[in-house]
C-alpha positions as semicolon CSV with decimal commas, in nm:
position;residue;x (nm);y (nm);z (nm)
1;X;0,000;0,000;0,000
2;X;0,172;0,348;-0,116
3;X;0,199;0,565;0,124
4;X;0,041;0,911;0,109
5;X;0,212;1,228;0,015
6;X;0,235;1,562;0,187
7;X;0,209;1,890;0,035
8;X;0,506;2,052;0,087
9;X;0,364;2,338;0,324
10;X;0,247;2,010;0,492
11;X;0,632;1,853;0,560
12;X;0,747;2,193;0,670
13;X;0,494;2,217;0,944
14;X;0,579;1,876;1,023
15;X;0,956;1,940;1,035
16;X;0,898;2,278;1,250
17;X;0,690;2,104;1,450
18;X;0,914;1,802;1,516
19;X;1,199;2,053;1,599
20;X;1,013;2,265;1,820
21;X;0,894;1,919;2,004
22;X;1,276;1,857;2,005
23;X;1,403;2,142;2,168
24;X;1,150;2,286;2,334
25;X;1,305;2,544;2,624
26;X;1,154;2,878;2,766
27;X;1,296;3,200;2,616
28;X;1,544;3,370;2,847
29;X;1,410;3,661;2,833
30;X;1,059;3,870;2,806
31;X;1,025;3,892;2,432
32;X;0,952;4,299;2,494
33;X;1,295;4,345;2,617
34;X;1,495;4,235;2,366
35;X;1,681;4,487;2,069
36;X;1,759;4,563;1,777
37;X;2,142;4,491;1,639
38;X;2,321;4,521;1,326
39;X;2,505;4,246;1,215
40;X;2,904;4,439;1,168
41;X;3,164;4,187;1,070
42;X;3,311;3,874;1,178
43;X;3,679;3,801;1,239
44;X;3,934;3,649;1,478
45;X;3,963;3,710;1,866
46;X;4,344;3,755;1,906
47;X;4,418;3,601;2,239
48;X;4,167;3,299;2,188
49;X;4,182;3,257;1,823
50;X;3,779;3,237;1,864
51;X;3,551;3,311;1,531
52;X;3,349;3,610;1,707
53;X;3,098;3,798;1,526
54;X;3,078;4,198;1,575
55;X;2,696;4,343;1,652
56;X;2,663;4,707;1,685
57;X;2,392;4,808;1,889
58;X;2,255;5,158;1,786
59;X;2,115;5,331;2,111
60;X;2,430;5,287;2,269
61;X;2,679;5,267;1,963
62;X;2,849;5,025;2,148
63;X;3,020;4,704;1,928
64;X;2,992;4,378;2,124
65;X;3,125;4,051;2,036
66;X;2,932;3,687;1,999
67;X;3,161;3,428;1,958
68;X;3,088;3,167;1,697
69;X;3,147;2,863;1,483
70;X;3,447;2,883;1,170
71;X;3,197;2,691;0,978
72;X;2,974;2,964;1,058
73;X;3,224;3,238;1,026
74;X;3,291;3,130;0,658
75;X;2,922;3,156;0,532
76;X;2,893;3,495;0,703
77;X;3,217;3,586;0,520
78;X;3,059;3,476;0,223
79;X;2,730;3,613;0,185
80;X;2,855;3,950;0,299
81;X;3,091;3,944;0,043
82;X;2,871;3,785;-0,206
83;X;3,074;3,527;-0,331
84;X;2,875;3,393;-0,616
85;X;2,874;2,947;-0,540
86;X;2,800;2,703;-0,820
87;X;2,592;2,490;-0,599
88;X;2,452;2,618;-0,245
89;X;2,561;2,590;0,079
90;X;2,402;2,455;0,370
91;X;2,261;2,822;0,475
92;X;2,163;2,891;0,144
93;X;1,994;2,574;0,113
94;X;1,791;2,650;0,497
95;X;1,679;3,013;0,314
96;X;1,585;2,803;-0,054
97;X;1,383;2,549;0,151
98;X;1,180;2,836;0,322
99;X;1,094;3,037;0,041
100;X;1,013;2,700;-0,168
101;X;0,796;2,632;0,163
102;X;0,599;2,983;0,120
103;X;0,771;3,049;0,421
104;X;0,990;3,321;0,532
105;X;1,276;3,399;0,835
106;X;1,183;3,745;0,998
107;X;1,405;3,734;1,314
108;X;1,678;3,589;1,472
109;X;1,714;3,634;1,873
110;X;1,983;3,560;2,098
111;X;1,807;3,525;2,391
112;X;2,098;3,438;2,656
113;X;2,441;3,370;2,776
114;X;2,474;3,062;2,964
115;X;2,822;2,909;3,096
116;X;2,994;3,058;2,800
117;X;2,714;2,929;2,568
118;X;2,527;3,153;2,351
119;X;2,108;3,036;2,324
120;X;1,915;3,163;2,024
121;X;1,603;3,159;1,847
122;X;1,455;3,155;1,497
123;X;1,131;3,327;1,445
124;X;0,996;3,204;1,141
125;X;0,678;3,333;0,934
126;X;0,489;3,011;0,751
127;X;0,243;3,136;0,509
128;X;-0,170;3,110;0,632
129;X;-0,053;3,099;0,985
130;X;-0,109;3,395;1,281
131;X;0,143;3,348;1,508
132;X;0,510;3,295;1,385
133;X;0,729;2,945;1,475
134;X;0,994;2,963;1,706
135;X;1,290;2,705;1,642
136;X;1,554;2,692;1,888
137;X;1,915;2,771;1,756
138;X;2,297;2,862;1,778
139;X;2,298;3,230;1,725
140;X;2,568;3,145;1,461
141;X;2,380;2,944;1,269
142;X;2,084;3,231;1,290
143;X;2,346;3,500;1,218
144;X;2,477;3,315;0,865
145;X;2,065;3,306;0,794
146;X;2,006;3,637;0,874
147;X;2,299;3,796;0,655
148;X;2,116;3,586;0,310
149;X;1,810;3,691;0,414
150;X;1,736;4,025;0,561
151;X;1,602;3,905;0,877
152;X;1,651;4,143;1,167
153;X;1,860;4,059;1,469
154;X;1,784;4,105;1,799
155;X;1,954;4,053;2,069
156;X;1,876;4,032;2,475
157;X;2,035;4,347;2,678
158;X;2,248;4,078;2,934
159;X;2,429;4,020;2,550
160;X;2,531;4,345;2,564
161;X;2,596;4,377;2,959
162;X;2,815;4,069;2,908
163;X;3,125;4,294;2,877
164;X;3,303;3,986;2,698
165;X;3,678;4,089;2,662
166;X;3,741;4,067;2,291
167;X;4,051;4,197;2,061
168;X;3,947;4,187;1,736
169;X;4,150;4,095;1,415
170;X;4,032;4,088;1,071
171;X;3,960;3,760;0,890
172;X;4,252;3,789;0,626
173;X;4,322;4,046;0,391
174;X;3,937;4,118;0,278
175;X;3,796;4,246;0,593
176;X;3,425;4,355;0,530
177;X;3,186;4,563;0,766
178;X;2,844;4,665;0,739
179;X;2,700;4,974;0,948
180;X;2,400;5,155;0,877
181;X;2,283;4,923;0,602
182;X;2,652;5,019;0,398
183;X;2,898;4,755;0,347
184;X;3,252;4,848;0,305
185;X;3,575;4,662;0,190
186;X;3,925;4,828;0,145
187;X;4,011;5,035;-0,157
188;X;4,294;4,796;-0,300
189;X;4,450;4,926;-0,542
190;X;4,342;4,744;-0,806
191;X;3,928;4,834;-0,733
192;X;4,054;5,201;-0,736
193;X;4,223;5,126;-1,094
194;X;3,874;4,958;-1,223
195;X;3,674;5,230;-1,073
196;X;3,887;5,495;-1,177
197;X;3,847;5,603;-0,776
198;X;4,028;5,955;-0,653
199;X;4,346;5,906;-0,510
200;X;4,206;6,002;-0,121
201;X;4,205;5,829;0,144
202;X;3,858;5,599;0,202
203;X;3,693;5,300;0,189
204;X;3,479;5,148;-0,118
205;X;3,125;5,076;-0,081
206;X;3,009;4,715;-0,209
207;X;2,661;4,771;-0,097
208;X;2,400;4,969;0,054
209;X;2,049;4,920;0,163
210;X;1,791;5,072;0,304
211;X;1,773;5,446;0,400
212;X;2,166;5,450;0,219
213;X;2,062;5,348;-0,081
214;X;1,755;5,579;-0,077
215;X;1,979;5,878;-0,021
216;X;2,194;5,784;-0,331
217;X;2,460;5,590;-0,188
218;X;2,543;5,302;-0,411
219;X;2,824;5,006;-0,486
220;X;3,171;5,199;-0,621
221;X;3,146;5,489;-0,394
222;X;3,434;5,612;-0,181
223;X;3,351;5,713;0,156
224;X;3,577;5,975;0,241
225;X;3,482;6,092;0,588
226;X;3,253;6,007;0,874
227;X;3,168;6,230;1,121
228;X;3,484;6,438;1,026
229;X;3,678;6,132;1,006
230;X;3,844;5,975;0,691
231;X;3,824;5,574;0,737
232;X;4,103;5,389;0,600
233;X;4,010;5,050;0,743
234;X;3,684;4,904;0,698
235;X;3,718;4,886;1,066
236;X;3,759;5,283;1,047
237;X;3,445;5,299;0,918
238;X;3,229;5,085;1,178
239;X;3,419;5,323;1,476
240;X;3,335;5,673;1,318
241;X;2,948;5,547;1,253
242;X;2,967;5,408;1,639
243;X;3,093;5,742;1,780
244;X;2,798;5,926;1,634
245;X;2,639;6,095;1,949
246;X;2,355;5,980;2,088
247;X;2,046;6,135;1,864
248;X;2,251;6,267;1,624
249;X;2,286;6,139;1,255
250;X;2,571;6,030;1,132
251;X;2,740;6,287;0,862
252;X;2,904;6,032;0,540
253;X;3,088;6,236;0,279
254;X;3,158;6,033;-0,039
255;X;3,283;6,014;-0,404
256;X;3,083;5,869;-0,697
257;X;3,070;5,892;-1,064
258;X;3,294;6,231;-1,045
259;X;3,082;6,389;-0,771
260;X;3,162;6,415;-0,397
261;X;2,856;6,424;-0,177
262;X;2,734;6,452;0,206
263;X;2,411;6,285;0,336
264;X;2,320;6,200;0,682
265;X;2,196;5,866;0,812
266;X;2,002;5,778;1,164
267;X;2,248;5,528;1,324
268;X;1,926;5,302;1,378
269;X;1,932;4,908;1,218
270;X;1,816;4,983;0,835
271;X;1,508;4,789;0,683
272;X;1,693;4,577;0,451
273;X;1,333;4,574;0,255
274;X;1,367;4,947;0,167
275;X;1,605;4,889;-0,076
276;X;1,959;4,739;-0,221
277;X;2,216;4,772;-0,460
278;X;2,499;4,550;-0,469
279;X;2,832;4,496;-0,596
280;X;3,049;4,162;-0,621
281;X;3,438;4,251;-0,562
């Protein structure tokens, strides 16, 4: 006797059900406390050698550090740079199965700290339903989804009372940080040659989103300053935006196509959905 088939909104409401039967824990914190990060760059932790990933937190502009997997690291790397792959990754796969599913990802949460472990939580949206799935997680696993998908990050505020000692290094010779919905890699040489990019001092936009994008800033711009500052590092970049004081917006003066500019940007998390323009380097 054949067995019968499921739709396949059917097996994914099976599968999140199975997992949520699975791992089925309390939050750690009340859902009303928790806020909103930006996801700024992963890289090394000198003195451990640790994978940590780098979440600015707006209201405070402080930069705190979530240590994670170098399985994880890598895919983060990846999608933020936008390494084109001839057949998809794991992640990639998790974000092709949901939107096959009619379903989509619209948070990740790191809910808690405990004995050096890091608890998270995917809050997934499946299509005809009122109240959103929770799946249990490793925040690094909800970070590398959350980078390929636009999902907003949020984060408990004992993540960012932790005070984790961290001292960051980049991952290699192509660091890359996003902050305000930009992402910026270093001007090598060679970029400025294909650009045809002024010989200043800056860093090269790959892609902005959101409010950025709306105010004209776009891939192959040179930021040259940032609240007075001219970043050299992408790291540069993500300490001007974070010393923006509190209710201010941050002041980005830039190059592009011949014309210098200056816009101001709110330092709050961008709505990825606004808008994006990309570029692979």
């Amino acid at each position: 006797m054949r067995s019968p088939r499921l739709s396949l909104p059917a097996v994914l409401v099976l599968l999140l059900s199975m997992a949520g039967e699975a791992l089925a824990r309390e939050m750690a914190t009340d859902p009303d406390r928790l806020l909103p990060v930006e996801l700024a760059t992963v890289g090394l932790d000198a003195n451990s050698s640790a994978p940590i990933a780098l979440l600015r937190h707006p209201a405070s502009g402080e930069v705190v550090p979530i240590v994670i997997g170098t399985d994880q690291a890598r895919a983060i790397l990846l999608a933020m740079h936008e390494v084109p792959l001839s057949r998809p990754q794991t992640h990639d796969l998790m974000i092709d199965l949901l939107d096959g599913l009619d379903a989509r990802l619209e948070r990740v949460i790191i809910d808690g700290l405990e004995n050096g472990t890091y608890l998270g939580w995917l809050e997934i949206r499946v299509a005809g339903e009122d109240e959103p799935r929770m799946i249990d997680t490793r925040p690094s696993d909800g970070l590398a989804l959350a980078v390929r998908s636009g999902a907003s990050i949020h984060v408990a505020p004992e993540i960012l009372e932790a005070e984790v000692p961290f001292d960051y290094t980049p991952p290699g010779n192509d660091e890359v940080v996003t902050a305000l919905g930009i992402t910026v890699v270093e001007a090598r040489d060679d970029l400025r040659e294909a650009l045809q990019l002024p010989d200043a001092p800056g860093v090269l936009v790959s892609r902005a989103v959101g409010r950025a994008a709306g105010a004209g800033l776009s891939h192959g711009a040179l930021i040259l300053e940032v609240n007075g500052q001219a970043p050299v590092t992408p790291m540069d970049f993500l300490e001007a935006v974070s010393v923006t004081p509190e209710g201010e917006e941050a002041e980005i003066h830039f190059w592009l196509d011949g014309e210098t500019r200056t816009i101001h940007l709110p330092t709050d998390v961008p709505a990825i959905e606004e808008s994006d323009d990309a570029l692979t380097v």
